[in-house]
Residue, then its C-alpha position, 0 to 999 in steps of 0.5 A: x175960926x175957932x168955932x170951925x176948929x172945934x167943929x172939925x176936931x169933934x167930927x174927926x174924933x167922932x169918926x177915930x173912935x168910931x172907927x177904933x171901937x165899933x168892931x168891938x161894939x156887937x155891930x152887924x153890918x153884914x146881916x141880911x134882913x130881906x124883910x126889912x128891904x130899903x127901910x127907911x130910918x126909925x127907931x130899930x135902924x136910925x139911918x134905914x136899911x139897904x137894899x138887902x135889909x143890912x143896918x146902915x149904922x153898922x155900915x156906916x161904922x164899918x166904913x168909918x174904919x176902913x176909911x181910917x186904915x186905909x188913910x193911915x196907911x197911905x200917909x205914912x207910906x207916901x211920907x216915908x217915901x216922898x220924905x226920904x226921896x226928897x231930903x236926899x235929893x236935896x242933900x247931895x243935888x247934882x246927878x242924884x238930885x237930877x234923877x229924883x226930880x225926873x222921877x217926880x215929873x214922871x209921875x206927875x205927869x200923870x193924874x193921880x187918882x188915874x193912875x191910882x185907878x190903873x194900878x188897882x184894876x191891875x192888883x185887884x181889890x183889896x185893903x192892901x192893894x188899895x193902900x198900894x194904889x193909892x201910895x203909888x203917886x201920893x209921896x210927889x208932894x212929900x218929895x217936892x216939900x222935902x227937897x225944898x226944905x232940904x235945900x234951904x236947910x243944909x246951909x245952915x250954920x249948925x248943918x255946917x258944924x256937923x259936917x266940920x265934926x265929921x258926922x255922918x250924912x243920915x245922922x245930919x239929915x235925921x237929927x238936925x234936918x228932919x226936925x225942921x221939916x216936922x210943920x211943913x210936913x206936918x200940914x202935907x200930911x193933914x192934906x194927904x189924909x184928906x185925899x187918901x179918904x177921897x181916894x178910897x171912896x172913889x176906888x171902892x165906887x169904881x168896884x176896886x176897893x175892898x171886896x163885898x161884902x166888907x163896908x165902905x163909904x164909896x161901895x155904899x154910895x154906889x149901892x144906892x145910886x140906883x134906889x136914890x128915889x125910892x131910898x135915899x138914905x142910902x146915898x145920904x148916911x155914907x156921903x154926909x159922913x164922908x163929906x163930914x170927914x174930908x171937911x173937917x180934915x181940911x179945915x185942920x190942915x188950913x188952921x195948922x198952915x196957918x198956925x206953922x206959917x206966919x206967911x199965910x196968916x197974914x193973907 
């Protein structure tokens, strides 16, 4: 387990500095090299080329950052949503309480890569429509944790002498419920990130990521599904990087369950 730990928080730090400093690193990822066509890897590209002569480390690195931002950027806008909805309905129940979960079934009803799918053919492509696409269904789980906490939080005995003092209800649920959502939420948050990686590559695959000839894993991918036989590197450079990515993510949000919840680590 700790072998696994230290694995993943190296593949995630390799892919954040990557990410963080390859912009600045005199990459080229969009230059044309039309006499270097699908080379394979070697010494002047040591992951080959595309099929328009484009070093794929550079892509690679590219991707990584979008990756990265688009991640970010969707975990903290379905947080700050699904938080704030869900400690709300969990703080004054009743019609509002009502309301919020009916919303939240709504869209759950819906899968929610689809209904990515079908806000972003709507917006078209684009960094900010793709944080948006995904956003639009990824605060429910946030939602639903939060509600739960809420509920279970507000009857607590120092809740109940902040409400006996006359303290407003967002100064309680800031500073005496928040704090106690942090772990769960926490480990929420270390999922989301996983599937907003999955989410972005899988947008930029159906054509409605970023626009060409910006880099992504997903866009990549499916560049080089039609030269898997002739140049497979093509496909394997992105999709190691992304699998690497999501398995390490994952890993670390089932080792924080673990550590935050004594339940799950006795199973």
């Amino acid at each position: 387990m700790t072998r696994g730990i230290g694995i993943a928080g190296v593949v995630l730090a390799a892919w954040v500095l990557l990410a963080v400093t390859g912009p600045g690193a005199g990459l080229e990822p969009d230059c044309i090299a039309l006499a270097d066509i699908l080379a394979a890897p070697g010494a002047e590209a040591l992951l080959g080329r595309d099929d328009l002569g484009r070093d794929m480390v550079a892509r690679v690195v590219v991707g990584a950052r979008i990756s990265l931002l688009v991640a970010v950027g969707v975990v903290a806008a379905t947080a700050l949503v699904g938080i704030t909805i869900g400690m709300v309905a969990g703080w004054f129940g009743g019609m509002i309480d009502l309301l919020c979960m009916c919303v939240v079934e709504v869209f759950q009803a819906f899968p929610g890569l689809l209904l990515a799918i079908a806000f972003a053919a709507v917006l078209g492509p684009g960094l900010d429509n793709v944080v948006l696409a995904l956003a639009i269904g990824g605060w429910i789980g946030f939602a639903r944790l939060a509600r739960a906490q809420t509920l279970a939080l507000k009857s607590r005995e120092h809740v109940a002498a902040a409400i006996g003092l006359g303290i407003s209800t967002s100064v309680i649920l800031v500073r005496h419920i928040l704090p106690l959502l942090v772990a769960p939420l926490l480990v929420e948050a270390t999922f989301a990130l996983g599937a907003a990686i999955v989410g972005e590559a899988g947008l930029s695959f159906l054509g409605l990521g970023v626009p060409p000839p910006t880099a992504s894993w997903g866009t990549m991918i499916r560049d080089g599904v039609a030269y898997m036989l002739v140049a497979p590197h093509m496909v394997i450079a992105p999709g190691v990087a992304l699998v690497a990515v999501v398995l390490a993510v994952n890993v670390l949000g089932d080792r924080l369950r673990d550590r935050l919840d004594p339940r799950s680590a006795g199973h």
